[in-house]
VOBA-34936 format. One record per atom (N, C-alpha, C): residue number from 1; residue in three letters; atom name; z, y, x. Coordinates in steps of 0.05 Angstrom, whole numbers, plus 5000, padded with zeros to 4 digits. Layout:
% residues N
{node NUM,"ala","CA",{Z,Y,X}};
...
This chain:
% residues 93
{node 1,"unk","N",{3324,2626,3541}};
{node 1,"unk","CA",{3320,2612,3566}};
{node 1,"unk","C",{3320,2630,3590}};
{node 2,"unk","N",{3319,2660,3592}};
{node 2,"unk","CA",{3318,2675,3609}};
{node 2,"unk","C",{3354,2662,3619}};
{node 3,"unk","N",{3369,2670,3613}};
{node 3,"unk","CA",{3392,2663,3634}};
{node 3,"unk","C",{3396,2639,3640}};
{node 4,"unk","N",{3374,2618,3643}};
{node 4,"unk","CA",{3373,2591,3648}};
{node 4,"unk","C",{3370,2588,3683}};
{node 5,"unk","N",{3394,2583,3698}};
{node 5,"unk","CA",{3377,2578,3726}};
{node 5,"unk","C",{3361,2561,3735}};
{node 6,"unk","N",{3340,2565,3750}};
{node 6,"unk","CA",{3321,2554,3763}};
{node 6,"unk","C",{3321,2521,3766}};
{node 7,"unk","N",{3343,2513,3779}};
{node 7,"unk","CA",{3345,2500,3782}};
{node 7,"unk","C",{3359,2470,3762}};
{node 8,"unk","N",{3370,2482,3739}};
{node 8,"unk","CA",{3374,2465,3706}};
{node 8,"unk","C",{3350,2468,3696}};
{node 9,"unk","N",{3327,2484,3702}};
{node 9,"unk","CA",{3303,2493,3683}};
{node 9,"unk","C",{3294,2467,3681}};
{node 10,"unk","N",{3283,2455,3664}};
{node 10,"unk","CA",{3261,2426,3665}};
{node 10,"unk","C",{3241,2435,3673}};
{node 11,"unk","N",{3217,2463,3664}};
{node 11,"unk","CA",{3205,2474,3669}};
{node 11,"unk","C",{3196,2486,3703}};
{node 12,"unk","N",{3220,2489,3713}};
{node 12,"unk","CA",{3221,2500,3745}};
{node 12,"unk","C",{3213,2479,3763}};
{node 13,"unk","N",{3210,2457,3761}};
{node 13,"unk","CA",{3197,2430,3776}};
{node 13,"unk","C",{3179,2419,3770}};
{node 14,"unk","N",{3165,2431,3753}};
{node 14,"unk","CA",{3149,2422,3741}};
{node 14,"unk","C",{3119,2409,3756}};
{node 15,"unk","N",{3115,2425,3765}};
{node 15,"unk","CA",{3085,2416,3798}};
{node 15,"unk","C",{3102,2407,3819}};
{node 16,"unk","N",{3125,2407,3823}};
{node 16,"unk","CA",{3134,2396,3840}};
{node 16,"unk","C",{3131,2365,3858}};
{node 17,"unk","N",{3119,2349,3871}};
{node 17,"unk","CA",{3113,2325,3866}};
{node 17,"unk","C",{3143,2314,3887}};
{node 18,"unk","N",{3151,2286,3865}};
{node 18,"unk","CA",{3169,2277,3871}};
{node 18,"unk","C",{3169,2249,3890}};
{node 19,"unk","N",{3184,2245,3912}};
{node 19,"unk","CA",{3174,2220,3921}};
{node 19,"unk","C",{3185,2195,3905}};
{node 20,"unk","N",{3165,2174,3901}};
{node 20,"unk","CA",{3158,2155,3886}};
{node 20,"unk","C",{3189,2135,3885}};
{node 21,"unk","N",{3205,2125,3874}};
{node 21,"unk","CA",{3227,2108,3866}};
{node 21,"unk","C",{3224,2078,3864}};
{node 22,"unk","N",{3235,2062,3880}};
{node 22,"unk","CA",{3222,2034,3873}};
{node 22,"unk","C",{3233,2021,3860}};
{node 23,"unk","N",{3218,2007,3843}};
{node 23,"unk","CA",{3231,1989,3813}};
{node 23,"unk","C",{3249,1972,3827}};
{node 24,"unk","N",{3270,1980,3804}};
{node 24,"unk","CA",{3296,1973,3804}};
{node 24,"unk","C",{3316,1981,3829}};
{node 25,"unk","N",{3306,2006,3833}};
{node 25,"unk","CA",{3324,2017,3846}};
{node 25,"unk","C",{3331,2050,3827}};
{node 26,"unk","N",{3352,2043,3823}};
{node 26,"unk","CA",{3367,2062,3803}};
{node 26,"unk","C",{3360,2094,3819}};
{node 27,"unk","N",{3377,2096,3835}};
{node 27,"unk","CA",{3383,2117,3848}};
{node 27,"unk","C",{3399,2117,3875}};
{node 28,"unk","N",{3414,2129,3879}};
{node 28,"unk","CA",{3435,2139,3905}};
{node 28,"unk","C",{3454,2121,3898}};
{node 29,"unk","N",{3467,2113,3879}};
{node 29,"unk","CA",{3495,2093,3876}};
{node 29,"unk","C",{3481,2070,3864}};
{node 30,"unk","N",{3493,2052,3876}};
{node 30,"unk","CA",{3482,2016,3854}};
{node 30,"unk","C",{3480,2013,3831}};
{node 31,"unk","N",{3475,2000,3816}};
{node 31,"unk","CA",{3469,2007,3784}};
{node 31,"unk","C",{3502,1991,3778}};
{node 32,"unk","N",{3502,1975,3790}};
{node 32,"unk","CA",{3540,1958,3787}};
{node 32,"unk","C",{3551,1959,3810}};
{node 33,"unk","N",{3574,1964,3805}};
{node 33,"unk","CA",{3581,1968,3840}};
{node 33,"unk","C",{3601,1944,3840}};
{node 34,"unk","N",{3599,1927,3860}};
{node 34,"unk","CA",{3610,1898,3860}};
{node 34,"unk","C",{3650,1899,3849}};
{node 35,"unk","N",{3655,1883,3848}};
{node 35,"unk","CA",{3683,1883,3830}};
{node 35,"unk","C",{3703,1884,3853}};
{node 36,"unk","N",{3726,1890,3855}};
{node 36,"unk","CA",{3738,1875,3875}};
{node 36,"unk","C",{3753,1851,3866}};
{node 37,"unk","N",{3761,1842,3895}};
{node 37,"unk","CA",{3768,1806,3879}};
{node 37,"unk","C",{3793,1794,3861}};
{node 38,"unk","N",{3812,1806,3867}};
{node 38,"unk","CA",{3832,1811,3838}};
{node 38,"unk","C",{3818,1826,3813}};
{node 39,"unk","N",{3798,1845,3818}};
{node 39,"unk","CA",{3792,1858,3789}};
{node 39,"unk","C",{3778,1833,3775}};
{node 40,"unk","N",{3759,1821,3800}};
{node 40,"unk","CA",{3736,1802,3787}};
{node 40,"unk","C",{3749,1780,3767}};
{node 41,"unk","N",{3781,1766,3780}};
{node 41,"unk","CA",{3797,1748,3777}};
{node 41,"unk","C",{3804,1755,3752}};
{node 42,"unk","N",{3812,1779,3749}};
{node 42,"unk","CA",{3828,1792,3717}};
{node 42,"unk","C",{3810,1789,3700}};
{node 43,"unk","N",{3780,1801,3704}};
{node 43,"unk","CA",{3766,1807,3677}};
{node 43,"unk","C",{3752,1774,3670}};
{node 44,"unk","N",{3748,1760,3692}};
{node 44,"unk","CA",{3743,1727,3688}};
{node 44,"unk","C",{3769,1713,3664}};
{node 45,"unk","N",{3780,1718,3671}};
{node 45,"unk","CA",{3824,1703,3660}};
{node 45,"unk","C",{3808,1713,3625}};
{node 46,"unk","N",{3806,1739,3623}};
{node 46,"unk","CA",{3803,1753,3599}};
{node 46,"unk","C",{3781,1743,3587}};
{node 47,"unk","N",{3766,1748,3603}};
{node 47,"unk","CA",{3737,1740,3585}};
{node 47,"unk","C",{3740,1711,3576}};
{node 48,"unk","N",{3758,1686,3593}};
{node 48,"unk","CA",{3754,1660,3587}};
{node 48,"unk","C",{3783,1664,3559}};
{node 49,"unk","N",{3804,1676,3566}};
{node 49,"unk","CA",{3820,1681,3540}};
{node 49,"unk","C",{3797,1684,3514}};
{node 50,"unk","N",{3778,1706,3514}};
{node 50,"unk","CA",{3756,1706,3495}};
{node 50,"unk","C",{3746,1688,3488}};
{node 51,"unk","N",{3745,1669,3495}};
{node 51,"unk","CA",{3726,1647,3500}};
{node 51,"unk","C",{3736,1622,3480}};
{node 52,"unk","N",{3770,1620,3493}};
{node 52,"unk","CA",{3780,1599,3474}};
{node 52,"unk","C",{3794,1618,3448}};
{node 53,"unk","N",{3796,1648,3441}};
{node 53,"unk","CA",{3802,1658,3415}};
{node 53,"unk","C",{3774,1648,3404}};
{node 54,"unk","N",{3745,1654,3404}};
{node 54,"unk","CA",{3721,1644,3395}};
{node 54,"unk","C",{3725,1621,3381}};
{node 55,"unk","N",{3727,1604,3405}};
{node 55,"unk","CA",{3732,1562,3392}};
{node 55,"unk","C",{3754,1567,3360}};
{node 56,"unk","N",{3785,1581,3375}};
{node 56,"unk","CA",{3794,1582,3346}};
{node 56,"unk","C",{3792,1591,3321}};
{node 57,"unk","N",{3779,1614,3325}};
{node 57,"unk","CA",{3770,1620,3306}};
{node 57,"unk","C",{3745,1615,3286}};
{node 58,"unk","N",{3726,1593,3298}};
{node 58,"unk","CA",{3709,1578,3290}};
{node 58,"unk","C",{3721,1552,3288}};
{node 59,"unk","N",{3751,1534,3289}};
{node 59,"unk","CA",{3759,1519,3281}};
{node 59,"unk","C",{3770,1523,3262}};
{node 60,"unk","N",{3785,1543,3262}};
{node 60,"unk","CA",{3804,1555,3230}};
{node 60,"unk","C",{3778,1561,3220}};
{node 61,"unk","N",{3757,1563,3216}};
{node 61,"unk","CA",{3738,1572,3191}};
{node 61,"unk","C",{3741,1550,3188}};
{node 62,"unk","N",{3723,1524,3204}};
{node 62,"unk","CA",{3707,1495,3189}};
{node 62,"unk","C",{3730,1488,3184}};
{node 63,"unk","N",{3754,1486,3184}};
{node 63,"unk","CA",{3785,1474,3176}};
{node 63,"unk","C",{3780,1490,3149}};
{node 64,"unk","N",{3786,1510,3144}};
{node 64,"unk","CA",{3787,1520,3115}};
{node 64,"unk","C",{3766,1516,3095}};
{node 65,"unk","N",{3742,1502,3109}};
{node 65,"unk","CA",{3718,1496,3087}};
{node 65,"unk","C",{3724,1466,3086}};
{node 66,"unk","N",{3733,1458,3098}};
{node 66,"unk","CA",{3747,1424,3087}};
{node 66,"unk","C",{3723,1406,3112}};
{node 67,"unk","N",{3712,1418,3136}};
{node 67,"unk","CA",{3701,1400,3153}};
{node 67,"unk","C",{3709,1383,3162}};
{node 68,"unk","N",{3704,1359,3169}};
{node 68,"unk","CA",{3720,1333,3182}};
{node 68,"unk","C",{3726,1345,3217}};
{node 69,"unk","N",{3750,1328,3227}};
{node 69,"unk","CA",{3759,1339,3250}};
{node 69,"unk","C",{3742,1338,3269}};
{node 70,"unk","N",{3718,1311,3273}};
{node 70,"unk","CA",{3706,1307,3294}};
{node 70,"unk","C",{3685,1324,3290}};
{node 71,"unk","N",{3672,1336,3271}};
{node 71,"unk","CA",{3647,1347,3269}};
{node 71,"unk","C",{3665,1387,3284}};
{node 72,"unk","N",{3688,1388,3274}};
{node 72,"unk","CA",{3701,1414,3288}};
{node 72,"unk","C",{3705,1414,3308}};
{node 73,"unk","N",{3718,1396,3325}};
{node 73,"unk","CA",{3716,1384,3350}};
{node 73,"unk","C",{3695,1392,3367}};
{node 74,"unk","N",{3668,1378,3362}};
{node 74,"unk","CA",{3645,1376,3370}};
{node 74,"unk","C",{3627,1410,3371}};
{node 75,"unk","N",{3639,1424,3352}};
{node 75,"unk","CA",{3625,1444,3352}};
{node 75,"unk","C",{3641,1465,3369}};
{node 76,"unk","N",{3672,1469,3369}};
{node 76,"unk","CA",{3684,1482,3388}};
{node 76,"unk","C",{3684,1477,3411}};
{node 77,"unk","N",{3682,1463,3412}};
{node 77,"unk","CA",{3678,1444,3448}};
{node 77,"unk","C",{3650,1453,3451}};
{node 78,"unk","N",{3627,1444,3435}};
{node 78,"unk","CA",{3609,1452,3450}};
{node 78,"unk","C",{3607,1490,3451}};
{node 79,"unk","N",{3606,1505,3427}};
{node 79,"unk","CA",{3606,1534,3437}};
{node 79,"unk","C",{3623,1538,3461}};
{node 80,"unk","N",{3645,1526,3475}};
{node 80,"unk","CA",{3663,1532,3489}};
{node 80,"unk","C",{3655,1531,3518}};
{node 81,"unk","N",{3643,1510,3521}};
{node 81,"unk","CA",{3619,1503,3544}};
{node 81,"unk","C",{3600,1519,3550}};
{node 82,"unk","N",{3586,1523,3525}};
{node 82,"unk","CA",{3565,1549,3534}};
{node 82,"unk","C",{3573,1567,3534}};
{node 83,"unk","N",{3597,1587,3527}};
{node 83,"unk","CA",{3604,1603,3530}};
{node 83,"unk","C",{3619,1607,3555}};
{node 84,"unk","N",{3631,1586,3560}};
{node 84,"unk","CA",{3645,1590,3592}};
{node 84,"unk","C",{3616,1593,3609}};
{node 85,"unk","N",{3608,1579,3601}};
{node 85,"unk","CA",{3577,1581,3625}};
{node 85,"unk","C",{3562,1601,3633}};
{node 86,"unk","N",{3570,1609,3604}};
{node 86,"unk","CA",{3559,1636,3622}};
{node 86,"unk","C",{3568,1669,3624}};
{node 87,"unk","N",{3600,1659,3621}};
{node 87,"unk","CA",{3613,1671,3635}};
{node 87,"unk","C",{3626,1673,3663}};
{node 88,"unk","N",{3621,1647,3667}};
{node 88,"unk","CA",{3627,1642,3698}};
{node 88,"unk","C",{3592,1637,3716}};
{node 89,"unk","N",{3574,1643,3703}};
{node 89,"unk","CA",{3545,1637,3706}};
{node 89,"unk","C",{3540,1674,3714}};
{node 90,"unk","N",{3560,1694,3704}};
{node 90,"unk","CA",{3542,1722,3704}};
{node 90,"unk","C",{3552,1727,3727}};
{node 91,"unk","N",{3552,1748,3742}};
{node 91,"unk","CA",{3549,1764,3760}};
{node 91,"unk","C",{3557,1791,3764}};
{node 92,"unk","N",{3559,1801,3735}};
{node 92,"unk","CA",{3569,1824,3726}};
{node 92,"unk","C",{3599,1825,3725}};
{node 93,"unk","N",{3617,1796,3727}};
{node 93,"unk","CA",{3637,1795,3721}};
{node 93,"unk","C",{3652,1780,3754}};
């Protein structure tokens, strides 16, 4: 640790007193830094593409276990709903 500088040391700041950080404030840069509006547009298109591969792929299951159409119906449609919801419900996107 001798060729450790001062200032990487963990040790070297140690009494140092730091001024206090207010919850939920990360630091110097935003914790998300807002999207721009074509990026926002792209990763929305994608995520909702996600959304209806999901439904299919939970219809090709209950189709291959011999489920009736309305009961597959009913269940893709509804995950599809909540899943759009809250994809178009986040903020992050």
């Amino acid at each position: 640790m001798a060729d450790t500088p001062p200032e990487t040391d963990p040790r070297a700041n140690a009494g140092v007193d730091r001024p206090e950080v207010p919850p939920g404030d990360a630091g110097f840069l935003p914790a998300s830094p807002p999207r721009a509006g074509l990026e926002s547009i792209v990763v929305r298109v994608i995520a909702t593409a996600g959304v209806v591969g999901i439904g299919t792929a939970i219809g090709a299951i209950l189709s291959s276990s011999d489920v009736s159409g309305w009961i597959i119906g009913l269940v893709v449609s509804l995950v599809s709903v909540v899943l759009a919801g809250m994809l178009w419900r986040s903020r992050r996107l």
